[in-house]
C-alpha positions in Angstrom: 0.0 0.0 0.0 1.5 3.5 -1.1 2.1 6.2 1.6 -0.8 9.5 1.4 2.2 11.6 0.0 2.7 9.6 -2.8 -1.3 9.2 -3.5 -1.1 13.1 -2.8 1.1 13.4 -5.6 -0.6 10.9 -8.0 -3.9 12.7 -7.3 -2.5 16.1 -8.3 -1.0 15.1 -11.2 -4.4 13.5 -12.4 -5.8 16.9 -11.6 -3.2 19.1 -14.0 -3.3 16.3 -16.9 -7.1 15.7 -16.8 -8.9 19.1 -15.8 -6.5 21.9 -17.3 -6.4 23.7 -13.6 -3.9 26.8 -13.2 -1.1 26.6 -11.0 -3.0 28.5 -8.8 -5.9 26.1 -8.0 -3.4 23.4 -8.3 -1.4 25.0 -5.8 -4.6 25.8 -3.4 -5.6 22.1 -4.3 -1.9 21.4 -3.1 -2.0 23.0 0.1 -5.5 21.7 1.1 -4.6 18.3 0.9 -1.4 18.9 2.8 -3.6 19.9 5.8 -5.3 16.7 5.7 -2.1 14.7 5.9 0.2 16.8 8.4 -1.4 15.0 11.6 -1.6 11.8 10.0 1.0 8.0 9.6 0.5 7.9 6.0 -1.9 5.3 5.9 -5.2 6.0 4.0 -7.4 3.9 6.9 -6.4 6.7 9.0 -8.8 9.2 7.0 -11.7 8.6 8.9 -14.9 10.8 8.9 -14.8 11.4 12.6 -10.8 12.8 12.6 -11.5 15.0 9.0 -14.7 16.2 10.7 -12.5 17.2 13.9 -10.5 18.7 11.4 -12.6 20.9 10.0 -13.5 22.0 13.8 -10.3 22.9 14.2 -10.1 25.1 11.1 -13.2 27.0 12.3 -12.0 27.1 15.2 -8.7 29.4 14.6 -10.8 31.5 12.7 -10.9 30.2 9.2 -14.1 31.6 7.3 -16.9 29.3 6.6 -16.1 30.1 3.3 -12.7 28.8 2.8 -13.1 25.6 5.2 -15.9 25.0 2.6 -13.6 24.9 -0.1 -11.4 22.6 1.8 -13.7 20.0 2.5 -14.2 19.9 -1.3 -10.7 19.5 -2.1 -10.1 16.8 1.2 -13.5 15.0 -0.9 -12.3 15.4 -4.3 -8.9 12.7 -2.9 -10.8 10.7 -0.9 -13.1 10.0 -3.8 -10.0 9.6 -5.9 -8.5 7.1 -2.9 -11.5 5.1 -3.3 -11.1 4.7 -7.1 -7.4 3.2 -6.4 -9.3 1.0 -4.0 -7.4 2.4 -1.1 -10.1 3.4 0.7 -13.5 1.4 0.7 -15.8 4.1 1.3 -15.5 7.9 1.1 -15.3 9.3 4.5 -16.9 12.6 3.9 -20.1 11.4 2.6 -22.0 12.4 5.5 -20.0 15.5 6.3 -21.6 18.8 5.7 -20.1 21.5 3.8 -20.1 24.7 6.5 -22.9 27.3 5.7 -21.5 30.0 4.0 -23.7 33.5 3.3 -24.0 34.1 -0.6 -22.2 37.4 -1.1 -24.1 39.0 -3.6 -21.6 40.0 -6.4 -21.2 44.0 -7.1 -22.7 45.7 -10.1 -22.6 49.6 -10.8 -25.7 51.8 -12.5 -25.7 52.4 -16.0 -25.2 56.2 -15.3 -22.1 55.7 -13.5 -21.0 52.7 -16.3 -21.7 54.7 -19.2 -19.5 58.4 -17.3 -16.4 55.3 -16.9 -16.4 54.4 -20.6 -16.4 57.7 -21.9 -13.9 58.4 -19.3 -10.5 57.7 -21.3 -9.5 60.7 -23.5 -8.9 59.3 -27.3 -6.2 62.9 -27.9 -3.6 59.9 -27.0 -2.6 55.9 -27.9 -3.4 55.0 -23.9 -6.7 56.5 -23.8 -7.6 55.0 -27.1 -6.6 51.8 -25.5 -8.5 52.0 -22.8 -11.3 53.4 -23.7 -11.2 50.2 -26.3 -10.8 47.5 -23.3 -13.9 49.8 -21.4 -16.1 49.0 -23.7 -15.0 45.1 -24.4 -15.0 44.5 -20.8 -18.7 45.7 -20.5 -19.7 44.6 -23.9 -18.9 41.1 -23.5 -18.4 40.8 -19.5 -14.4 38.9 -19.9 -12.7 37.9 -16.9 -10.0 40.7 -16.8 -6.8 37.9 -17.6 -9.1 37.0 -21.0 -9.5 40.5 -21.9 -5.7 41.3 -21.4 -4.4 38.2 -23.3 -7.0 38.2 -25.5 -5.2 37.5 -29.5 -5.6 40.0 -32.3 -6.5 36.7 -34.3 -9.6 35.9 -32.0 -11.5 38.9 -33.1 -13.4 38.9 -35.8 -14.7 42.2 -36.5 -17.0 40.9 -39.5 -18.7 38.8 -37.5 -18.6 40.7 -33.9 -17.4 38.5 -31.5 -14.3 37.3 -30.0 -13.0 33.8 -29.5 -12.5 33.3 -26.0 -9.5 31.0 -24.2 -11.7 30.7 -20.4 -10.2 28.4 -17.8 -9.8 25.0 -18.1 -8.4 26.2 -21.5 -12.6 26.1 -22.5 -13.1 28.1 -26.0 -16.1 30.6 -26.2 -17.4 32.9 -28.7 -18.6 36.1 -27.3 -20.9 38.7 -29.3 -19.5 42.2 -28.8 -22.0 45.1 -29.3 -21.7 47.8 -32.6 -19.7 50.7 -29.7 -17.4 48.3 -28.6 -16.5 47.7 -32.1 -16.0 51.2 -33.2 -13.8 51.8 -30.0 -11.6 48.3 -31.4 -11.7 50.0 -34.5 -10.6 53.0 -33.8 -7.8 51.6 -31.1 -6.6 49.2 -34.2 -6.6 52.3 -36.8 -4.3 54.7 -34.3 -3.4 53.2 -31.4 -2.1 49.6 -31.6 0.2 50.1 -34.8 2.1 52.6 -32.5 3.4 50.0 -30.2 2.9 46.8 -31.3 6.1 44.5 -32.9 5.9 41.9 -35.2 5.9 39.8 -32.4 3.0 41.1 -30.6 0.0 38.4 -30.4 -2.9 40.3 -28.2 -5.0 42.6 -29.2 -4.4 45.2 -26.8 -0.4 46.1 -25.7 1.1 48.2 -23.5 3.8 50.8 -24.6 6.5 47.9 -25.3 4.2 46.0 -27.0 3.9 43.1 -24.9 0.8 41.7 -23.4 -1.0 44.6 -20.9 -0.7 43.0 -17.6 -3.8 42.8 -14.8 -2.6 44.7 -12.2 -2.0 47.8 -14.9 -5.4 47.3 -16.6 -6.8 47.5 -12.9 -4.8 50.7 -12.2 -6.2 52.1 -15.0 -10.1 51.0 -14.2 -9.7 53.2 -10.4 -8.4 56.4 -12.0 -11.0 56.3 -14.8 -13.6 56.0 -12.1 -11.9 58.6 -10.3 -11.5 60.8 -13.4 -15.5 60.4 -14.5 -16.5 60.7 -10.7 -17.8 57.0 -9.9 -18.5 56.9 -6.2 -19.1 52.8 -6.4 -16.1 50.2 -5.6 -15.1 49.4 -9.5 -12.8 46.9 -10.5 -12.3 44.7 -13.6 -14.7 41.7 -11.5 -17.2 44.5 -10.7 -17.3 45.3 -14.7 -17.7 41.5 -15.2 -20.8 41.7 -12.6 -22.2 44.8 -14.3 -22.4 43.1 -17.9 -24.2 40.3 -16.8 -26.9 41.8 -14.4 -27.5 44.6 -16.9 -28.3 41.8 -19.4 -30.3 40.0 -16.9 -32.3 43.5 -16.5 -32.6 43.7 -20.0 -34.6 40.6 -20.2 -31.6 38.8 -21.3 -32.0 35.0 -21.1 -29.9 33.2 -17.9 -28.8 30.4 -20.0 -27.2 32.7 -22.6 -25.5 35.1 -20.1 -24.1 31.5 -18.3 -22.4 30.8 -21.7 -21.6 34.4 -22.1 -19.4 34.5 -19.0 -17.7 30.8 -19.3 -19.8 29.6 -16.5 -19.8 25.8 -16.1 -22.2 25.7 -14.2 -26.0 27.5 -14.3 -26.1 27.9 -10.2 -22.9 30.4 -10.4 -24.6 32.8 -13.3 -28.1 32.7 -11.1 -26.6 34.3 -8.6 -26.7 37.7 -10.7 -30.5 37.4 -10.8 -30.3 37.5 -6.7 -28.2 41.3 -8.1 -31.5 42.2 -10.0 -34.4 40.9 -8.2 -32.5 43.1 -4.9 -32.5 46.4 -7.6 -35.8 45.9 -8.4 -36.8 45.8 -5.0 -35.2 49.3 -4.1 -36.7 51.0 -7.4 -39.8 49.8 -6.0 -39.4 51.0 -2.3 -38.0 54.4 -3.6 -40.5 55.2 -6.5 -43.7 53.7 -6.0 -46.4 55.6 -4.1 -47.3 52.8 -1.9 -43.3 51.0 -1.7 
């Protein structure tokens, strides 16, 4: 019978060759599982339900969020179901466990006023603002995670068509329609801005001064003084620009199952959590402007 570390290992291999995980889940997945096998002899009998249920006492107990000791039960589950495949283990221990009861944070989205004062916030006199203005109105237009939208390839827009080809995690390809002013704004960025910087070895769309990719953390400077420059009170990051997208779609009327496959969810519960966004809106329009609210 193999020692847990050496099952640990197998098990995180299967998880980079089979699900396409970043190194960063791989490495939280990592860390989780190392938790589970500090206190232990290395034999997989010893994972009992009653010591990874005193385990996850003691978690809470030091003051771990609910949150995050949820998220390492699923990863502790997630080997012991793969221990049980190996036949090292004849049940799962976790079975009966119960994941800790988290409260749903609902996600941030700003008003359409406010939205509409940050796009029109970069100045087009210069290549930057041109720039920005261009990944503004992408970003909103199409709701992309903020690493999509900065590595995004010139290739994977297709201007004719109006959409982009999306890489989302788990290396998952989506196409994305991208609405008529976001277009104009590519358009105008690929006419006199890109050509300024870009080499012939540039592959993304949009590039910073050197001409290599735009990083996060710089597109995300640039987000907070634009909402400084057009006077956006709200907390606004590249996320809450994501959130925005989709729950003005949702208040459009916008299908749920569409805006799921807009954003690169896997999974239907994650997008419905934006309708929780709206339905809390609608309720304060309601309290503030009807007569009888």
């Amino acid at each position: 019978m193999q020692h847990l570390d050496a099952y640990a290992d197998d098990y995180l291999l299967e998880l980079a060759t089979t699900r396409g995980l970043s190194k960063h889940t791989l490495d939280a997945y990592a860390r989780d599982v190392n938790v589970l096998l500090k206190d232990g002899n290395g034999d997989p009998a010893s994972l009992t339900m009653e010591r990874i249920a005193l385990q996850l006492a003691s978690e809470l107990d030091r003051g771990m969020s609910a949150r995050s000791t949820a998220r390492r039960l699923s990863a502790w589950r997630g080997f012991c179901r793969y221990l049980v495949r190996e036949r090292s283990l004849a049940e799962d221990p976790t079975t009966l466990l119960d994941r800790p009861k988290t409260r749903t944070k609902l996600p941030k989205a700003i008003g359409l006023d406010p939205m509409l004062r940050l796009l029109d916030a970069p100045s087009t006199n210069d290549t930057q603002g041109i720039r920005d203005r261009a990944m503004l109105q992408l970003m909103y237009a199409s709701g992309l995670r903020v690493s999509e939208l900065c590595t995004l390839r010139l290739g994977n827009f297709d201007r004719d068509r109006g959409i982009v080809r999306v890489q989302g995690k788990g290396d998952k390809a989506r196409l994305v329609p991208v609405g008529e002013t976001a277009l104009n704004a590519i358009d105008l960025y690929l006419k006199e801005g890109r050509g300024r910087h870009a080499t012939a070895k540039s592959k993304t769309l949009f590039v910073s001064p050197r001409g290599g990719a735009l990083t996060r953390q710089g597109f995300w400077k640039n987000v907070k003084r634009y909402a400084r420059i057009a006077g956006v009170v709200e907390f606004v990051s590249p996320h809450v620009l994501r959130h925005t997208f989709a729950t003005h779609l949702l208040e459009g009327g916008a299908d749920l199952r569409a805006v799921q496959v807009m954003l690169g969810h896997a999974d239907l519960a994650t997008t419905e959590i934006y309708t929780k966004v709206t339905d809390d809106r609608v309720l304060r329009a309601h309290a503030k402007h009807h007569p009888r609210g």
